[in-house]
Structure formats: C-alpha cells, structure tokens
C-alpha positions in Angstrom: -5.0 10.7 2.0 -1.2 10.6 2.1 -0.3 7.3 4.6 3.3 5.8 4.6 4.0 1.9 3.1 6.6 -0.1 4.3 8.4 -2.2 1.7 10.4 -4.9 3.0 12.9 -7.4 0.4 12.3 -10.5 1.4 14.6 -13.8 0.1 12.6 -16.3 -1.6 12.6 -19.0 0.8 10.2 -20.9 2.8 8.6 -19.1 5.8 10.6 -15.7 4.9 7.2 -14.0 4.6 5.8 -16.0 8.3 9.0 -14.3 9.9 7.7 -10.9 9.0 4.2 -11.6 10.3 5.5 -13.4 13.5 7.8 -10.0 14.2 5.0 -7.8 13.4 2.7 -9.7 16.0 5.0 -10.4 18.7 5.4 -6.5 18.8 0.9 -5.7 18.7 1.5 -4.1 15.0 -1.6 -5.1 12.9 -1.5 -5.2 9.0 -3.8 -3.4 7.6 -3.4 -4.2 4.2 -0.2 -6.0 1.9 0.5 -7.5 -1.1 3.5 -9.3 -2.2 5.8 -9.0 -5.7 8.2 -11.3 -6.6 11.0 -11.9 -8.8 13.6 -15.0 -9.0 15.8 -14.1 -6.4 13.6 -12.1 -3.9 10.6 -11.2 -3.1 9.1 -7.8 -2.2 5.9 -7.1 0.9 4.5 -4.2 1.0 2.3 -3.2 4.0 0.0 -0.9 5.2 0.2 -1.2 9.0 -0.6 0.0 12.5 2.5 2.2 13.5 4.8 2.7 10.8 7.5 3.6 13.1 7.3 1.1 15.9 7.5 -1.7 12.6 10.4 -0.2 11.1 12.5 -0.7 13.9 11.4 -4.1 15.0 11.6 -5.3 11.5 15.2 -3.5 10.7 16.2 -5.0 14.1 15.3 -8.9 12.8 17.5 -7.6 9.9 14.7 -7.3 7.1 15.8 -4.2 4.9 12.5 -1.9 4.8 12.0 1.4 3.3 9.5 4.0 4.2 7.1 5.3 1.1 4.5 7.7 0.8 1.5 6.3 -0.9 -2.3 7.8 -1.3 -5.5 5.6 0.0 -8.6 5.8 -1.0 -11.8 4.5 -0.6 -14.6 3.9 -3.4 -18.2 2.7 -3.7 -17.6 -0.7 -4.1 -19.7 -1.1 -7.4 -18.4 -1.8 -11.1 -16.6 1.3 -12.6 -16.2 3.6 -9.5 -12.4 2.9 -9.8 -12.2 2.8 -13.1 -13.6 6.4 -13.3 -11.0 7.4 -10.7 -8.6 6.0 -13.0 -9.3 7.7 -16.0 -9.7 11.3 -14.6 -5.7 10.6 -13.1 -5.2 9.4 -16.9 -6.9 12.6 -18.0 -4.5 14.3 -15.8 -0.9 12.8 -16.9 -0.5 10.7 -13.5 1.2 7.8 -13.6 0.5 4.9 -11.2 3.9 3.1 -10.3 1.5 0.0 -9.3 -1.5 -0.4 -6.8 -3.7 -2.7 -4.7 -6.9 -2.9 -3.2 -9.5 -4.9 -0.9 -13.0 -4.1 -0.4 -15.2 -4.0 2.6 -18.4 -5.1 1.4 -20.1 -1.1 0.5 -16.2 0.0 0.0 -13.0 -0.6 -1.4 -9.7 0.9 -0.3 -7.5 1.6 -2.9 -3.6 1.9 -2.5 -2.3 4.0 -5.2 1.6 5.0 -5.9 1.4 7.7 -8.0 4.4 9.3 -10.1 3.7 12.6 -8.6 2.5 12.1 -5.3 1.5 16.0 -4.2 -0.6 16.6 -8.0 -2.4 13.1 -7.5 -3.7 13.9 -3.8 -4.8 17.4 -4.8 -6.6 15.7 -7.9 -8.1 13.1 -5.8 -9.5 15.6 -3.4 -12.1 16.9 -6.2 -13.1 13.6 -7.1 -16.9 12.8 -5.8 -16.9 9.2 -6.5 -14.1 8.3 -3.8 -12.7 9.8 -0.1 -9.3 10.1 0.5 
C-alpha cells in the first residue's frame, strides 16, 4: 500500500527530536512508526503518522521543515527469510530501495520501503504471496 512519510530536518541538538514528539502530542497525532538518520550537522525523522495533513501544518507552524513522501508498507510473516524473499523478487525486478525500516508485531512485521520507482514496486508487491500491502 501507497501511505505518505513525513521527513522532518532536525538540528543536532539536545531535545530537537522531544520538540517534535511534544508538537505531535499536544495536537492527538500518534506515530505510528519513525526512524531517525543523521549526519554532522543535522539530523533527519522520518514518520509514519496518524494524519499526515494535520502534522504537516502543526509541525511547519513550530518551524520544522517537513516534506511529504510517498512510500509503500507492507506487512510480512514475521519468520526468518519472508523479507528477504520480498527483497530478492524487487532485486529480480530492477527496483531499487532508496533505504527502509521496519518493526514487528509479534506474527508480523511492517515493512517501510522507498522504492526508486514507486508505481512498478506497488504493482510488483501486489503479486507477492508472502506479504500484504
């Protein structure tokens, strides 16, 4: 399934990433899922949350500089190899993944994949048995 991201460049300083969290729950948005990159000078968060829209412009209006992304979810059997065999057949297929992150659920794991071509990857996915988009 095609869900939208938020990205949000975040100064590497202390409590930069509580500020986000604390703006995020002051307006009910729940994160659903995020993981966080960083360089030297900044860092980035990307999240998966409740209303996309609603956090865009309570974050933008803190001044955090966020950017809208389409990504794909999915969910696996949460059992050694089922995402490696999602993996190969996009491989097989000449998709790219930009970069990705995951959490399981005890049976399942949800799976956040960029892909380089988003629209190919999603119709791929959709034949795949071993996970559900």
């Amino acid at each position: 399934m095609t869900i939208k991201q938020i990205s949000i460049f975040l100064e590497n300083r202390k409590g930069r990433i509580n500020d986000v969290t604390k703006v995020l729950a002051q307006a009910g948005i729940n994160m659903e899922a995020f993981c966080i990159a960083e360089t030297a000078d900044f860092g980035l968060m990307r999240l998966i949350v409740s209303e996309v829209d609603k956090a865009v412009d309570v974050l933008r209006a803190a001044d955090f500089a966020v950017i809208v992304t389409d990504v794909i979810s999915i969910r696996c059997d949460n059992v050694p190899g089922a995402l490696s065999s999602v993996l190969e057949t996009l491989a097989e297929k000449g998709i790219f993944i930009e970069y990705m992150y995951a959490f399981s659920r005890s049976e399942t794991a949800d799976v956040i994949i960029k892909p380089d071509r988003l629209d190919e990857c999603a119709r791929i996915l959709e034949g795949i048995s071993r996970c559900s988009r």
